[in-house]
Each structure stands twice: as C-alpha cells, then as structure tokens.
N, C-alpha and C positions, 0 to 999 in steps of 0.2 A: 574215290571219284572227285570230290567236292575239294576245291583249292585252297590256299588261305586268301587268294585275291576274291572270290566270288563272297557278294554283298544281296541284302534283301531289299522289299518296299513293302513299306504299311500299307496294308488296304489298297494293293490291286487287283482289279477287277476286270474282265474283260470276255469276249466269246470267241470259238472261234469262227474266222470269217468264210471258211469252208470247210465240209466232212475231211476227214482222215480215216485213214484202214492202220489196222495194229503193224503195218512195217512201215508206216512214214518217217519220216525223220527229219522231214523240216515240219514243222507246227503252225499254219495260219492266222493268226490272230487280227484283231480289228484293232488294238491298239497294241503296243509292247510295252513290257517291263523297262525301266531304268538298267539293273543290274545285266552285263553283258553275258553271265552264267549264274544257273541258279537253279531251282525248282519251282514248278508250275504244278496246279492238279487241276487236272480237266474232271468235270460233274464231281464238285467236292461233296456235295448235299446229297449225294446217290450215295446208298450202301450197297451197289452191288457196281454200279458202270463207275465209279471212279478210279481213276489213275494218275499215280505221280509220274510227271516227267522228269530228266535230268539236262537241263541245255548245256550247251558253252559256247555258241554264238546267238547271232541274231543277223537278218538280213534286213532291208525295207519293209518288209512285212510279216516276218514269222520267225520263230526262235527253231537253233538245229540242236538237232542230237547227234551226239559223238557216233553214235550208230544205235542201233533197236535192241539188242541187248545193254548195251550202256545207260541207254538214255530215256527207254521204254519200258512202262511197267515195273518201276523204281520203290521199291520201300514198303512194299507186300503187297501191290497192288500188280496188275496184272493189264500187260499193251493190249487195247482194243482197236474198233472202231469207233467215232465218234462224230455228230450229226455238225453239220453248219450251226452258228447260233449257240453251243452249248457253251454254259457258261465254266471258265477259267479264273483261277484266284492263284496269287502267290500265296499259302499257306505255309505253316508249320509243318512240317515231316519228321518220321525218325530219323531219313536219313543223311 
C-alpha cells in the first residue's frame, strides 16, 4: 500500500468534522494533515472503536481512501462508523 513518497507529521491532532459510516471513503476532518498520503486513526484512546485509515489524497476538507477495502480498517483494526467531533491523530501503525 504505502509509497516511498508518502511522509508523516509529529503531533497531529484533529476531529472529525462530520459522522462517517464504515463504507465512506472520503474522511471529514476540521483540519488536514501536511502529508498528501499517509495513515490516520480515528478514536486512537478507544480499545474497541479505533481504526486505522489508509489515505492517498486529500481534498478541501477531508482525506480519501483509495477504496474501503484499501483504505478502511487498515492494520488489524476494523472500518466502522464514527461520530462528528471524534477525535483523529496521525499515529504510529504496524502498517
């Protein structure tokens, strides 16, 4: 999945700016990452609702996923839904 172009950011933080259901594929955010692909995890602080994402774009206001199997549910975590407001961090992943 992951490129040799795609780069990270220390310490982002951010929520998203409206719910998602586990087949979205664009992701809402209130502000964006730096890196134009990369991984995201929405409710990092949950042990049961957290998910990694896999982007490779961004728009005006939300990061996409290459599709919901790609992009969704990334790196043993599993595509949900997810409330307005929940908060998103570029973390570490396995994958």
């Amino acid at each position: 999945m992951a490129t040799p172009s795609m780069s990270y950011m220390n310490k982002f933080s951010t929520t998203l700016s409206s719910g998602i259901t586990a087949s979205d594929t664009t992701i809402p955010l209130t502000s964006l990452p730096t890196p134009s692909e990369g991984y995201i995890v929405i409710e990092p602080d949950s042990s049961s609702a957290w998910e990694v994402i896999y982007y490779t774009s961004k728009t005006g206001s939300a990061v996409v996923c290459p599709s919901v199997g790609a992009g969704r549910g990334v790196g043993g975590s599993t595509a949900a839904s997810h409330s307005s407001g929940a908060t998103v961090r570029m973390d570490t992943t396995a994958e």
